[in-house]
C-alpha positions as a Markdown table, in Angstrom:
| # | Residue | x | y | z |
|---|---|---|---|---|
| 1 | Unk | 67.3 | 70.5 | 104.6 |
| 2 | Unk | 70.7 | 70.6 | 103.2 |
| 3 | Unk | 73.8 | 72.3 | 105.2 |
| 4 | Unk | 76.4 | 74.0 | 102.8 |
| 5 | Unk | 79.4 | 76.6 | 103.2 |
| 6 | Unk | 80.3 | 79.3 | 101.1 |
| 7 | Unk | 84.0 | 80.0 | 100.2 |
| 8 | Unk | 85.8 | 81.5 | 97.7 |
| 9 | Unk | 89.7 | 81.1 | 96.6 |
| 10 | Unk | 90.6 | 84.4 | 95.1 |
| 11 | Unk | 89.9 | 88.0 | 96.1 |
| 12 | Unk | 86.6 | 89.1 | 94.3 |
| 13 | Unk | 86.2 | 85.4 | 93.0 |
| 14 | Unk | 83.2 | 83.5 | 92.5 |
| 15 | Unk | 81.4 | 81.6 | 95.4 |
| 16 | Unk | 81.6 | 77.9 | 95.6 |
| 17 | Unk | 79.4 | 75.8 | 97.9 |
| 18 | Unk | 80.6 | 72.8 | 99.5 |
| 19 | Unk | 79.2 | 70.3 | 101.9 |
| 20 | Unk | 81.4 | 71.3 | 105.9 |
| 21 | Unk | 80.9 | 67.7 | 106.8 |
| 22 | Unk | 80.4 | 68.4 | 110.1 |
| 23 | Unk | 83.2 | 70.6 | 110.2 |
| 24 | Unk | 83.3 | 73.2 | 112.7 |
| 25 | Unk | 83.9 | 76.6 | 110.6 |
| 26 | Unk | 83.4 | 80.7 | 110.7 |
| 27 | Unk | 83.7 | 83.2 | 108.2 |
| 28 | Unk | 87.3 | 83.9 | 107.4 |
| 29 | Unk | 88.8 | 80.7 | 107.9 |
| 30 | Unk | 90.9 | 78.7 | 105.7 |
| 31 | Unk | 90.2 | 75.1 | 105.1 |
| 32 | Unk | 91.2 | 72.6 | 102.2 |
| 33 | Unk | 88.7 | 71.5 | 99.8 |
| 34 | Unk | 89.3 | 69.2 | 96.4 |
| 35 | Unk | 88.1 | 70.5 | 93.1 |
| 36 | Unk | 88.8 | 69.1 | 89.4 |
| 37 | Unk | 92.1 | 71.2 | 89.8 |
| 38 | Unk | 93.1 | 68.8 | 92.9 |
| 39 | Unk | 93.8 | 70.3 | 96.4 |
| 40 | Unk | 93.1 | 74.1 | 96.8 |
| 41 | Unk | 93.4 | 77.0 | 99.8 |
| 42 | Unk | 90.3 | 78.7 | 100.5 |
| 43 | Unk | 88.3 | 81.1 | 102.5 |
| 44 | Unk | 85.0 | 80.9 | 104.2 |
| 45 | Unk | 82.8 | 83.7 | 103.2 |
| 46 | Unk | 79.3 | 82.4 | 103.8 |
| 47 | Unk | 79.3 | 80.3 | 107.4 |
| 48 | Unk | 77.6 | 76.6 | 107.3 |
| 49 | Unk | 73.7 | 77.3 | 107.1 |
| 50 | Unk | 71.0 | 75.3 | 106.3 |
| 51 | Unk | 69.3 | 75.9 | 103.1 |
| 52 | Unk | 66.4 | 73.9 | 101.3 |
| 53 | Unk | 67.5 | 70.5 | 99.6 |
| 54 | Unk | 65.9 | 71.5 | 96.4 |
| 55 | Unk | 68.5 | 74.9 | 96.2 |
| 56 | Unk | 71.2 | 72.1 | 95.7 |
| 57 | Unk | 71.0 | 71.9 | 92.3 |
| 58 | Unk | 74.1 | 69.3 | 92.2 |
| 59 | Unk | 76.2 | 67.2 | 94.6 |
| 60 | Unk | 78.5 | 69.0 | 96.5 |
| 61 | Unk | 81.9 | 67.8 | 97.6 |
| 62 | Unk | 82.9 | 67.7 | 101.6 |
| 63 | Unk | 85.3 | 69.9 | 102.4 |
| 64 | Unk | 88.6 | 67.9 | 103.6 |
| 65 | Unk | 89.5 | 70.4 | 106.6 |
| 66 | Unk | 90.4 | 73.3 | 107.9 |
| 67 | Unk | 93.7 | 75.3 | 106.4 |
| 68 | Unk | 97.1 | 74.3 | 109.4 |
| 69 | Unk | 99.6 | 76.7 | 109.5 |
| 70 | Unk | 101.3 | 74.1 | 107.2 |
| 71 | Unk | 99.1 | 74.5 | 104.3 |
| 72 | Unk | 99.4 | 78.1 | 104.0 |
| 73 | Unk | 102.9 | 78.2 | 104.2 |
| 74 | Unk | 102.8 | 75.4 | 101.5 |
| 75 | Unk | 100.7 | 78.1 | 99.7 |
| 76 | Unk | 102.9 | 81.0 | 100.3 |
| 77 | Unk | 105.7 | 78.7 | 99.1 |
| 78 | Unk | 104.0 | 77.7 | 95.4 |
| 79 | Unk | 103.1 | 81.3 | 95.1 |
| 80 | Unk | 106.7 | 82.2 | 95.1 |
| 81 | Unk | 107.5 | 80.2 | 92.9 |
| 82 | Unk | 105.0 | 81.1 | 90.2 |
| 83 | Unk | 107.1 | 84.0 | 89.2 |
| 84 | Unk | 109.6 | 81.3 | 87.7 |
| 85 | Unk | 106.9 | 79.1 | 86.3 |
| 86 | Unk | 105.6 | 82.4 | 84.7 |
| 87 | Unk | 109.4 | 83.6 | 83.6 |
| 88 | Unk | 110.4 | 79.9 | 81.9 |
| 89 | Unk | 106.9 | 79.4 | 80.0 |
| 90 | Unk | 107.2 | 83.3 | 78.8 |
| 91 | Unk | 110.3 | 81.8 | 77.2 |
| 92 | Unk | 109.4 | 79.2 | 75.3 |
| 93 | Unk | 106.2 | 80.7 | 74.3 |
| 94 | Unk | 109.2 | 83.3 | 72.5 |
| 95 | Unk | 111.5 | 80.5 | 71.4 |
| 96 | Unk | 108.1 | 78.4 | 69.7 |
| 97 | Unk | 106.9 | 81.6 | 67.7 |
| 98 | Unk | 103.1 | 81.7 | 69.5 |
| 99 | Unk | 100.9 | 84.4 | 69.2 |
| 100 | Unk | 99.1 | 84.2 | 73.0 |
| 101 | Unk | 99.6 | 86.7 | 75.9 |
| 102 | Unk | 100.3 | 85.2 | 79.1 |
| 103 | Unk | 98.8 | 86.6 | 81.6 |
| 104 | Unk | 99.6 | 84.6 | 85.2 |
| 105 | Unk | 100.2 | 81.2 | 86.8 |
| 106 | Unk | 99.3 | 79.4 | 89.3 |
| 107 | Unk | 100.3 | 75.9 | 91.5 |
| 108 | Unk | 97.4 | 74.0 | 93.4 |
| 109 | Unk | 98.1 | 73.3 | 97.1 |
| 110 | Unk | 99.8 | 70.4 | 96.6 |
| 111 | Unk | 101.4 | 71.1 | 93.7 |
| 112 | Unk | 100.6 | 68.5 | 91.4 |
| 113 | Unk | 99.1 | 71.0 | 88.6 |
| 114 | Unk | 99.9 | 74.2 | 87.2 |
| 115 | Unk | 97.5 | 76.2 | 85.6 |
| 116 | Unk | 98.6 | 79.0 | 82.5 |
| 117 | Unk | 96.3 | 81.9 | 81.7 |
| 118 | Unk | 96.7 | 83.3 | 78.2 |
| 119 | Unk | 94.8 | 85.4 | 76.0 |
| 120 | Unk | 95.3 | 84.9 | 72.4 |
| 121 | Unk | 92.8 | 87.0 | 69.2 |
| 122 | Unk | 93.0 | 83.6 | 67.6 |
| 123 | Unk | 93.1 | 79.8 | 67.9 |
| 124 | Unk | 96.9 | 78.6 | 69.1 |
| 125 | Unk | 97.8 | 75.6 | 68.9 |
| 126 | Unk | 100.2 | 75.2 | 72.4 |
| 127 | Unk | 100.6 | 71.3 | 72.6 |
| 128 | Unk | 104.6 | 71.9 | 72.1 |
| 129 | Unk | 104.6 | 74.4 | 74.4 |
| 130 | Unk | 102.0 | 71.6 | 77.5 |
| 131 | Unk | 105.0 | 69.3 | 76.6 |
| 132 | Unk | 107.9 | 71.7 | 77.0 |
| 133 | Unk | 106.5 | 72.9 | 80.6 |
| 134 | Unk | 105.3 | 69.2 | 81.9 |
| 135 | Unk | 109.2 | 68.2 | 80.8 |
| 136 | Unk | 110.5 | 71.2 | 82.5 |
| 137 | Unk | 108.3 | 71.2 | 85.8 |
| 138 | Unk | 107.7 | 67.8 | 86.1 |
| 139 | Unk | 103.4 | 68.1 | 86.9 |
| 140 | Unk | 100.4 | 68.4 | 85.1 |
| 141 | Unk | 100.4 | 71.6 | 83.2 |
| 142 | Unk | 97.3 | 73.1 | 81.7 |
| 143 | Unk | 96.4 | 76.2 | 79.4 |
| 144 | Unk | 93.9 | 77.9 | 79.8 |
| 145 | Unk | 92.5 | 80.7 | 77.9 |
| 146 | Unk | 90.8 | 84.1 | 79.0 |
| 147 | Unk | 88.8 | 86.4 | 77.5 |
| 148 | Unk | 88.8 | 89.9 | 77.8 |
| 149 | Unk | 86.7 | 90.7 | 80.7 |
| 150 | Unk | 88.8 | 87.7 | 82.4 |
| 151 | Unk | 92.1 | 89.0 | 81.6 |
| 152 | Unk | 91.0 | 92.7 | 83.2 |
| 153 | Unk | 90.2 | 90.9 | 86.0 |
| 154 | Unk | 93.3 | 88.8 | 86.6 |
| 155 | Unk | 95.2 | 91.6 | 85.5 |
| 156 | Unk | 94.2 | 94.1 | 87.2 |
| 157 | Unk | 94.4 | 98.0 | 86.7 |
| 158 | Unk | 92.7 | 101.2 | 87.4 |
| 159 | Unk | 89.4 | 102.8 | 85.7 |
| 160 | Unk | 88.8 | 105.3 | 84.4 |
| 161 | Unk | 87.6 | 106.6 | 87.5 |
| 162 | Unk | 90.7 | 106.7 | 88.9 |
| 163 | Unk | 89.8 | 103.4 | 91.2 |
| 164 | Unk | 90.7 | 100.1 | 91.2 |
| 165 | Unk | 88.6 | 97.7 | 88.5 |
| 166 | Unk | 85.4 | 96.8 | 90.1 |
| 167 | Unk | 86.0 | 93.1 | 88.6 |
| 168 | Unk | 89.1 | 93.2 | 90.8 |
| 169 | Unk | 87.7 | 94.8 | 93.8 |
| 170 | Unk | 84.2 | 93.0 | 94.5 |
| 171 | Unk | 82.5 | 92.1 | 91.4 |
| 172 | Unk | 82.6 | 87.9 | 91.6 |
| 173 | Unk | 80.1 | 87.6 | 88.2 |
| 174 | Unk | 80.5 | 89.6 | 85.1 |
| 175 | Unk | 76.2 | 91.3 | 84.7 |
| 176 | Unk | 75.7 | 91.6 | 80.9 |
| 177 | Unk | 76.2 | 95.4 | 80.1 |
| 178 | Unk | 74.1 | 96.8 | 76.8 |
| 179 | Unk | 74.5 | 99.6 | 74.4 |
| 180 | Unk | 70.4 | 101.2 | 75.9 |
| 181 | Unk | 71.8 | 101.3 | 79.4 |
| 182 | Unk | 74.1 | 104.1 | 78.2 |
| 183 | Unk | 71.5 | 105.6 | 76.4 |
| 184 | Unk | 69.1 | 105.1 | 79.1 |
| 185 | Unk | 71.4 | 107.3 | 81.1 |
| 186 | Unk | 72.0 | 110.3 | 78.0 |
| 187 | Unk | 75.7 | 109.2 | 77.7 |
| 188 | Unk | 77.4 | 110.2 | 74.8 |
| 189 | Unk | 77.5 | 106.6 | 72.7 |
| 190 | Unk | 81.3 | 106.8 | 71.9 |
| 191 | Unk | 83.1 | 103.9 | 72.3 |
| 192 | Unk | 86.5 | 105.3 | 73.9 |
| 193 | Unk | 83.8 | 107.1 | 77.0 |
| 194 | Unk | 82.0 | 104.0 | 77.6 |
| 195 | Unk | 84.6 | 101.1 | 77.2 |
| 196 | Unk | 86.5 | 99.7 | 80.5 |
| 197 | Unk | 90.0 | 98.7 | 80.0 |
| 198 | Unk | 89.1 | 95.7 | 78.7 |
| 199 | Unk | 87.5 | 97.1 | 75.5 |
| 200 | Unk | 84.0 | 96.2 | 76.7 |
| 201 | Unk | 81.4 | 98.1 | 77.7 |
| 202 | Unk | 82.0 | 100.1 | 81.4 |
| 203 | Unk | 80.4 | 97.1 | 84.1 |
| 204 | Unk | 79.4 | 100.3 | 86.0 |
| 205 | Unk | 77.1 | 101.5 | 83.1 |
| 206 | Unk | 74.4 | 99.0 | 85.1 |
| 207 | Unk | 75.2 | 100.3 | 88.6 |
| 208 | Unk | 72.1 | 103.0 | 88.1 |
| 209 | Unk | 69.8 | 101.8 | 84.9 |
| 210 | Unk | 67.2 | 101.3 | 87.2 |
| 211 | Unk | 67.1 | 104.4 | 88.7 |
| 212 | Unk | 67.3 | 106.5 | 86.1 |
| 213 | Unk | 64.4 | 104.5 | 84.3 |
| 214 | Unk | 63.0 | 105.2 | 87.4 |
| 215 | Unk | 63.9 | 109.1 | 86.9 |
| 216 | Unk | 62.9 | 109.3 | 83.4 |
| 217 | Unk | 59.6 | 107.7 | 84.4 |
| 218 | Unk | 58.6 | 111.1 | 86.0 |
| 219 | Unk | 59.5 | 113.2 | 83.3 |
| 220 | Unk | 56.9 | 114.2 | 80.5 |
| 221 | Unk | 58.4 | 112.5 | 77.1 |
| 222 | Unk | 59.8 | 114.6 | 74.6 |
| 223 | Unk | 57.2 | 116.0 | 72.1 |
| 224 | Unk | 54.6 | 116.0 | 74.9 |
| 225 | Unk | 52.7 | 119.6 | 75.3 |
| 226 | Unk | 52.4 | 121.3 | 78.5 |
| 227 | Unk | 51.6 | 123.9 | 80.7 |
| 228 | Unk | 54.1 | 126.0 | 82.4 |
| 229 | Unk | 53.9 | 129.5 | 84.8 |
| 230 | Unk | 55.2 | 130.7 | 81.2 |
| 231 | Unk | 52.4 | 129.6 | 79.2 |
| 232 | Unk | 52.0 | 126.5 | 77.1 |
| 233 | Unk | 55.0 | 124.9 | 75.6 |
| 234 | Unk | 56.1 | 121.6 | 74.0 |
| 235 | Unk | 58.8 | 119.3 | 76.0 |
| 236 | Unk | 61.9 | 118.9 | 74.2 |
| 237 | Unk | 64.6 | 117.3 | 76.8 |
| 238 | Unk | 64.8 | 116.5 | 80.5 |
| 239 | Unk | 67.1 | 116.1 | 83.4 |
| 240 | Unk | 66.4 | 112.8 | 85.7 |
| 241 | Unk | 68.8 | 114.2 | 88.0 |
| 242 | Unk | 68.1 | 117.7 | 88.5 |
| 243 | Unk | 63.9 | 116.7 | 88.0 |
| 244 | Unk | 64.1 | 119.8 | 85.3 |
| 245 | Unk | 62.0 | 119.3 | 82.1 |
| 246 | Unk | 63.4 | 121.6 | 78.8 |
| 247 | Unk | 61.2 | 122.7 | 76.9 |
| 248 | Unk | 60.3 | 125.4 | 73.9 |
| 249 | Unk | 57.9 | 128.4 | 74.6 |
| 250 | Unk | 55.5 | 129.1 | 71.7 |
| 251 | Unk | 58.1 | 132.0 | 71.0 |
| 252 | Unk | 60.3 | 129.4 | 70.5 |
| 253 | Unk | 62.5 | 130.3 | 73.4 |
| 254 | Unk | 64.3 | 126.8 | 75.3 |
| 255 | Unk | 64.1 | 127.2 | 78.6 |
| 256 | Unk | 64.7 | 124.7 | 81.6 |
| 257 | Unk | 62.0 | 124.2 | 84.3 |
| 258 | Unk | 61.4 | 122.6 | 87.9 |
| 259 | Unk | 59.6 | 119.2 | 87.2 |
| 260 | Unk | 57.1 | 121.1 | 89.8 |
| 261 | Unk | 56.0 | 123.7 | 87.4 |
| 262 | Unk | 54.8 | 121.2 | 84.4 |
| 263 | Unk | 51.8 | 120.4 | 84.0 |
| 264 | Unk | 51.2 | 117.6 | 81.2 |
| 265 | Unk | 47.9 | 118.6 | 79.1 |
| 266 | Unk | 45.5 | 115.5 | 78.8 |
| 267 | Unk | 45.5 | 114.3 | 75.2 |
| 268 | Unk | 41.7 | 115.2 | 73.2 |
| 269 | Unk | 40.4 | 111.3 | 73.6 |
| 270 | Unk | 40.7 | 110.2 | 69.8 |
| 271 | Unk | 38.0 | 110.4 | 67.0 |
| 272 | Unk | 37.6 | 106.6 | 65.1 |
C-alpha cells in the first residue's frame, strides 16, 4: 500500500498527488510542496488515504510542510505584484513588434521564477523578450504558451448561458467534445450555437450524450412502420424528452404521439 494526498494550486485546477510524508493534513489546508516550477502554495482536496502501490504509476514527491501564516502572506505579496510583472512585459512585447496575447503571470512562492502565459496563432520567436524580463526582474522567466481551451480557462468569462465558464468553475480536465454529440442531441449544427467562447465546441455538449442515447434508444427509428390508436403510420421524428414519436398517417397527416400509444410492427422475417 501506498499513502498519497491530493491537492490542487488553482481554483478548478488539476489534481496532483504527492507523498504527506507523515504529515499530519485535512482537506483544506495549505502546505508547501516543490514541483519543476520550484516552491508552490497549495490546497488539500483529497486527505492522505491509502491507495494500492500499483495506482502509483510514478514517484511522487513528499510534500515539504504545511502553508504558516508566512507563506501565504509571501503569496499574497507575489500576487500583488504580478500586475506589474504583467504591465512591464505587456510593454516590451509592444516595443519588440510580437504577435502573442498575453494572457496572465504568475511568481512561485519563493519567487525565484515567473511564469508568462500567451497565446499566439503562430510560432513567436520571444528569446529578446525571456532576456528583456530576466534583465528587468532579476529571476528565471519562462513563456509559456496556451491554447484556446487554456486561455478560456485562465481568462475567464461567462457562457452563453449566462454562468460562469464551467472550465473556470469546476471542470479540472478538458473531456474531448465531438461534432455527433450535438447531433446525438438534434442541435442545430451551426457553429456560432455550439461554440464556447473559446471557439471550440460547448464542453457542456457532453453533460447529457448519454442520456439522450439512452432516450433515443426507446424511440422507434425514423422510417420504422407502426401502429397507432390512429391506424398504421410510418415514424418520421421523435422527441427523447417529451417520449413523443412523429409520425405520418397513411393520409399523410404528421402528427405527434405519446411513446405509449406506438406500437412497432415486427418486420416479415426475410426471404433468401
Amino acid at each position: 500500500m501506498a499513502e498519497i494526498v491530493g491537492i490542487r494550486f488553482k481554483r478548478a485546477g488539476r489534481v496532483y498527488y504527492f507523498d504527506p510524508a507523515g504529515i499530519e493534513m485535512e482537506v483544506d489546508d495549505y502546505v508547501v510542496v516543490k514541483t519543476a516550477r520550484g516552491l508552490e502554495l497549495g490546497r488539500v482536496v483529497i486527505a492522505p488515504t491509502q491507495v494500492l502501490a500499483s495506482e502509483v504509476t510514478e514517484p511522487l514527491k513528499p510534500v515539504a510542510r504545511k502553508a504558516e501564516p508566512e507563506d501565504i502572506e509571501r503569496a499574497k505579496e507575489f500576487e500583488a505584484r504580478e500586475a506589474e510583472a504583467l504591465a512591464e512585459c505587456g510593454r516590451l512585447i509592444d516595443k519588440l513588434g510580437l504577435s502573442m496575447k498575453l494572457l496572465g503571470v504568475e511568481y512561485n512562492l519563493d519567487g525565484s521564477r515567473l511564469t508568462f502565459f500567451f497565446s499566439a496563432t503562430e510560432r513567436v520567436d520571444f528569446r529578446q523578450l525571456v532576456r528583456e524580463l530576466n534583465r528587468r526582474f532579476k529571476v528565471r522567466v519562462e513563456l509559456r504558451q496556451l491554447g484556446p481551451r487554456d486561455e478560456a480557462k485562465l481568462v475567464g468569462g461567462f457562457g452563453r448561458c449566462g454562468r460562469p465558464l464551467c472550465c473556470m468553475s469546476f471542470l479540472t480536465e478538458f473531456s474531448p467534445v465531438s461534432i455527433k454529440m450535438a447531433k446525438e442531441q438534434n442541435l442545430p449544427l451551426n457553429p456560432q450555437k455550439i461554440s464556447g467562447v473559446c471557439g471550440r465546441l460547448l464542453c457542456c455538449l457532453a453533460y447529457e450524450t448519454e442520456q439522450y442515447h439512452a432516450m433515443k434508444e426507446k424511440l422507434p427509428k425514423p422510417g420504422q412502420r407502426v401502429s397507432t390508436p390512429m391506424g398504421e403510420a410510418s415514424v418520421v421524428g421523435g422527441n427523447p424528452l417529451k417520449e413523443t414519436v412523429l409520425v405520418e398517417l397513411e393520409s399523410q397527416t404528421t402528427v405527434e404521439l405519446p411513446l405509449s400509444d406506438i406500437t412497432v410492427k415486427k418486420q416479415p422475417p426475410r426471404k433468401d
